[in-house]
C-alpha positions as CSV (number, residue, x, y, z in Angstrom):
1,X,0.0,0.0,0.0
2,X,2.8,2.6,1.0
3,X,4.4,2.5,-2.4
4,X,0.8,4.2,-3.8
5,X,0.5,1.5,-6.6
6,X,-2.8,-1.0,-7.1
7,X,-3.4,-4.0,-8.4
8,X,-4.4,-2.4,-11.7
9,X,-1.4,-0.6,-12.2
10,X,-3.1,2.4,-11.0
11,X,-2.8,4.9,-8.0
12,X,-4.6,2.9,-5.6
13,X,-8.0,3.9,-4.1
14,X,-6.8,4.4,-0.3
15,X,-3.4,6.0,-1.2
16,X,-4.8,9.0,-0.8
17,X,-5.8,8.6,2.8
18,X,-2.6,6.6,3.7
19,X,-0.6,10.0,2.8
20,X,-2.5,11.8,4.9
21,X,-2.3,9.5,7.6
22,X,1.5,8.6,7.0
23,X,2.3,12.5,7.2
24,X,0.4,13.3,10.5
25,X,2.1,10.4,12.1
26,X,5.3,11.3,10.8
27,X,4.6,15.1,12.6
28,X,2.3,14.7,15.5
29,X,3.9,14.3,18.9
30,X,0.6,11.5,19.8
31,X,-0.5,8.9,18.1
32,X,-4.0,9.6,18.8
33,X,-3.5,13.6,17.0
34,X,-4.1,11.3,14.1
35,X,-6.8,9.1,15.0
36,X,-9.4,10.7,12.4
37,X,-6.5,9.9,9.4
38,X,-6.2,6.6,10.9
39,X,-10.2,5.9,11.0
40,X,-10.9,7.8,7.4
41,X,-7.4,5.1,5.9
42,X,-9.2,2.0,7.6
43,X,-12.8,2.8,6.5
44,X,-11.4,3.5,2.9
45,X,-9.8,-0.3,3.7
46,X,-12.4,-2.1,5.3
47,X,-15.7,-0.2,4.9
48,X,-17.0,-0.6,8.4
49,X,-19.0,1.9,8.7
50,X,-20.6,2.0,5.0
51,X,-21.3,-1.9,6.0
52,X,-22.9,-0.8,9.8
53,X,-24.8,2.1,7.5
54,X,-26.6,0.0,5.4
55,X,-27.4,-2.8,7.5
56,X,-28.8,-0.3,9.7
57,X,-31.1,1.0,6.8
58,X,-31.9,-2.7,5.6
59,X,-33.1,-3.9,9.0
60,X,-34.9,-0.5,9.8
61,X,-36.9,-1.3,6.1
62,X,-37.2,-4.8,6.5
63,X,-39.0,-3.6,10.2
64,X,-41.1,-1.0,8.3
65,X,-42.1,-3.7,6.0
66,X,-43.1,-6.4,8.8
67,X,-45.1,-3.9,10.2
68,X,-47.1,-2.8,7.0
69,X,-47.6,-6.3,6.4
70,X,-48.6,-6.6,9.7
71,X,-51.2,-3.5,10.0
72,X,-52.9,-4.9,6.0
73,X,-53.7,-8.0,8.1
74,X,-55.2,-6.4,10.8
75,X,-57.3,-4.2,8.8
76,X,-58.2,-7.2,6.7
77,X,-59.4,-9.1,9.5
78,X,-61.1,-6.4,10.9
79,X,-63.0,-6.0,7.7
80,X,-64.5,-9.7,8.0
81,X,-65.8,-9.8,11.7
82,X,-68.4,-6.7,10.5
């Protein structure tokens, strides 16, 4: 990764974020001056939070969707019993 090149030859995606990162820890006097670097490299890595993101979205529709489902049956037994 630190030499900047991807697998296609190409500047790789996260280079970007590993200078920035690589700079502020070469110039900070702690470690943890460059935590947001650090977190912006390994999400650019690992997509943790994109990942949290959209499960969070899938589960909150798939709950919206239960509960639709869920009120349409109520109302359609309600409609019966008159």
């Amino acid at each position: 990764m630190a030499s900047g090149w991807g697998i296609t030859g190409k500047k790789g995606r996260c280079y970007d974020f590993w200078l920035d990162f690589s700079e502020c820890f070469s110039r900070c006097k702690e470690p943890r001056d460059c935590a947001p670097f650090r977190e912006d490299y390994f999400e650019c890595l690992h997509h943790g939070k994109e990942y949290s993101r959209r499960n969070a979205v899938y589960k909150e529709k798939q709950r919206q969707l239960r509960e639709a489902a869920r009120k349409e049956k109520e109302a359609g037994e309600g409609d019966h019993h008159s």
